[in-house]
C-alpha positions as CSV (number, residue, x, y, z in Angstrom):
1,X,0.0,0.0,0.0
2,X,1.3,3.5,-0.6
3,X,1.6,6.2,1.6
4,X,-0.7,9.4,1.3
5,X,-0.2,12.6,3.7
6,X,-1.9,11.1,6.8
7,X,-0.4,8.7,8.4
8,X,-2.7,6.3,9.1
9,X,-4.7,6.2,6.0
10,X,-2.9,4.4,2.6
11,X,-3.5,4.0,-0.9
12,X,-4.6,0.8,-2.2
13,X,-3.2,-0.8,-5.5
14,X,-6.7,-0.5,-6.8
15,X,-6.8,3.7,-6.4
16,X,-9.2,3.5,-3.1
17,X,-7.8,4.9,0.3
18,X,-7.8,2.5,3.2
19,X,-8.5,4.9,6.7
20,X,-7.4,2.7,10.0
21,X,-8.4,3.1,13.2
22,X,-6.3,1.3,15.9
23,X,-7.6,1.3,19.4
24,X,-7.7,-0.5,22.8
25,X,-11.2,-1.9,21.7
26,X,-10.2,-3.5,17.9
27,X,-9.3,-2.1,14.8
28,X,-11.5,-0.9,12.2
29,X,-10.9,0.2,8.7
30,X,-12.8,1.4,6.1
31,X,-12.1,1.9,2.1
32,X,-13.3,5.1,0.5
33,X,-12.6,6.5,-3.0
34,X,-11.5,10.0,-1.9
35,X,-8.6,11.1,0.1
36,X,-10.6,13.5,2.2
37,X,-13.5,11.3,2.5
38,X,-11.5,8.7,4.0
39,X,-10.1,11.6,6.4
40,X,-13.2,12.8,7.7
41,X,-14.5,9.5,8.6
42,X,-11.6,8.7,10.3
43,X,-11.8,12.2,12.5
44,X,-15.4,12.1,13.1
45,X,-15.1,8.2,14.3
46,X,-12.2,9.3,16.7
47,X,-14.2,12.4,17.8
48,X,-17.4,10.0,18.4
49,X,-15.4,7.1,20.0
50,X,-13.5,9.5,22.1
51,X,-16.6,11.4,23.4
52,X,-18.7,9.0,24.1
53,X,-21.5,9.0,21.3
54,X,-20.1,5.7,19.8
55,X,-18.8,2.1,20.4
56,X,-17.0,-0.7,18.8
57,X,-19.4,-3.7,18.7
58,X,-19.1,-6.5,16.1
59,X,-16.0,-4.8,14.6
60,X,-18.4,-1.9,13.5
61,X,-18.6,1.3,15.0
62,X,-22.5,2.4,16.4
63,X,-23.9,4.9,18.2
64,X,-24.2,3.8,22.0
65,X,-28.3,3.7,21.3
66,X,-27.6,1.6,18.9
67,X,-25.2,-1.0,21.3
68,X,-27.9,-0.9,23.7
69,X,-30.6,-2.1,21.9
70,X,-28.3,-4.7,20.6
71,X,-27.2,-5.9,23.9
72,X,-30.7,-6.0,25.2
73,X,-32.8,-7.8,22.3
74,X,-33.1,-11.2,23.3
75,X,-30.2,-14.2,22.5
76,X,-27.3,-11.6,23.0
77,X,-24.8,-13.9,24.0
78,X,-23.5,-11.6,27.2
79,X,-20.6,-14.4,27.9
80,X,-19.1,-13.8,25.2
81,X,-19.1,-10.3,25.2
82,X,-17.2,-9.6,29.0
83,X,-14.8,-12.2,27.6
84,X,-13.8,-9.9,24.3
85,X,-13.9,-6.5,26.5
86,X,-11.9,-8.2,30.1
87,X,-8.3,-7.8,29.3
């Protein structure tokens, strides 16, 4: 992959830009078309994660409404879930 001006985003050998998040909670990454597209996502995500208005769940990121109705419609598997989040 090639480099772009942001570190943590790179260019794929098919021309889309590959935006990375790495965190304590999983990595996510997401493939865009546009440089700045892929930028913005990756900000806002951060900015959402960081603050509180968003989780990691499934390898996705969702708004924390959005975890909790998850977590509380019937066969969550709740085991499985301290398991992935206890260090």
């Amino acid at each position: 992959m090639g480099k772009t001006r942001y570190a943590v985003i790179y260019r794929r050998p098919n021309g889309k830009y590959l935006a990375r998040i790495r965190n304590r909670l999983g990595n996510l990454s997401k493939a865009f078309s546009a440089l700045d597209a892929a930028h913005r996502w990756r900000c806002d995500t951060l900015s959402d994660l960081e603050n509180g208005r968003a989780v990691v769940l499934g390898g996705e990121v969702v708004t924390v409404a959005e975890a909790e109705r998850q977590w509380t419609a019937p066969g969550f598997e709740e085991a499985s879930t301290l398991e992935r989040m206890t260090p």
